[in-house]
C-alpha positions in Angstrom: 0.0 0.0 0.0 1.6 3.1 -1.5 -0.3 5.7 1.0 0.2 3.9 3.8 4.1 4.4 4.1 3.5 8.1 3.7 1.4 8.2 6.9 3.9 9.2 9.1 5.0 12.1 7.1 1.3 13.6 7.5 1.5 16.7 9.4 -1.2 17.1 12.4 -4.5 16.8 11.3 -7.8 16.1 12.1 -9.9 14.7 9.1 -8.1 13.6 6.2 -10.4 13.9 2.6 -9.2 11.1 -0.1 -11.6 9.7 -3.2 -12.5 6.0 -3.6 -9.0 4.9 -4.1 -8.0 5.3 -0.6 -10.7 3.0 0.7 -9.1 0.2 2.8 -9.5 -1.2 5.9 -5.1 -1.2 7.0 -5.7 2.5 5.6 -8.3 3.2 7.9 -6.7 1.9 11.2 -3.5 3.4 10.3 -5.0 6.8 10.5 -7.0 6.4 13.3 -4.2 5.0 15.2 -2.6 8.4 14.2 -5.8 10.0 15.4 -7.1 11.4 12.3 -10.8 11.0 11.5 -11.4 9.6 8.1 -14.0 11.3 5.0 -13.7 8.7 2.4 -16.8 7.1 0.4 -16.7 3.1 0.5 -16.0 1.9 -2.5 -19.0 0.4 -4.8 -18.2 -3.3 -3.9 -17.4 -3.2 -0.3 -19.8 -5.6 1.3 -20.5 -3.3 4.3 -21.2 0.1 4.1 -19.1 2.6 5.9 -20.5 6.0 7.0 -18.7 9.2 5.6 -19.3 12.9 6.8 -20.7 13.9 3.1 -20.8 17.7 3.5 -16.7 17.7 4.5 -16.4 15.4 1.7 -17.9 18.3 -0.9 -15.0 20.6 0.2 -12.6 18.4 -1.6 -13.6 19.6 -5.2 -11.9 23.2 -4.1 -8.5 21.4 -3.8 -8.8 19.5 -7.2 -9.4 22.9 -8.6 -6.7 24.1 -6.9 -4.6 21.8 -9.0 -6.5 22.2 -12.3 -5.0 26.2 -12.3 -1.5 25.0 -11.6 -1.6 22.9 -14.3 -2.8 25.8 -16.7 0.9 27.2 -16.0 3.6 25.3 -18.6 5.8 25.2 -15.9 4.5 23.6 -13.4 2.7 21.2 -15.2 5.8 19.7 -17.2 7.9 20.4 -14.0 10.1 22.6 -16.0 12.6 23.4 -13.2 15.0 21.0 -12.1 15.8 22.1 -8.6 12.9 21.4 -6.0 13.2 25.1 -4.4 12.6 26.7 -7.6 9.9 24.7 -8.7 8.2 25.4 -5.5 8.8 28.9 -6.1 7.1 28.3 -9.3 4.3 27.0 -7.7 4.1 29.8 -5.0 3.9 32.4 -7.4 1.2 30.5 -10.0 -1.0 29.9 -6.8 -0.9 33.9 -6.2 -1.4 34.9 -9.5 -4.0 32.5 -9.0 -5.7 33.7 -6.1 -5.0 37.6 -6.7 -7.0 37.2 -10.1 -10.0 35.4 -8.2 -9.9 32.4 -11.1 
């Protein structure tokens, strides 16, 4: 399990918002051993259904549009810089530009 190894690197949270793909049950407990509620939807074929705060779980689109207008910049979306500082930089300033020009 890919996500579950970066667990530990999560900073302090409370609830933690994924999409279907995050759905497991090792997934789960490891996060609640950490203490952070999770808002993910069961997956169509789990046998029993597990309750999800639906209203938190709306706030997620803001973040996937977050990531839709950094990919509009050429930059960021081939990763045109090599060194990680820079390309964060990049990032910083595309996510102002963003936000000062209410897209």
């Amino acid at each position: 399990m890919g996500a579950g190894l970066l667990i530990d690197a999560l900073p302090p949270a409370r609830d933690l918002i994924a999409d279907r793909g995050y759905d497991s049950d090792p997934y789960r407990a490891a996060l609640l051993a950490r203490g952070i509620s999770s808002c993910i939807p069961p997956r169509k074929n789990r046998k029993t259904d597990i309750p999800y705060d639906r209203l938190l779980y709306r706030q997620r689109h803001r973040v996937e549009i977050m990531f839709g207008r950094l990919k509009d910049w050429r930059r960021v979306a081939t990763r045109y810089d090599r060194c990680a500082h820079t390309c964060s930089s990049a990032i910083c300033i595309a996510a102002t530009i963003n936000f000062w020009i209410g897209e």
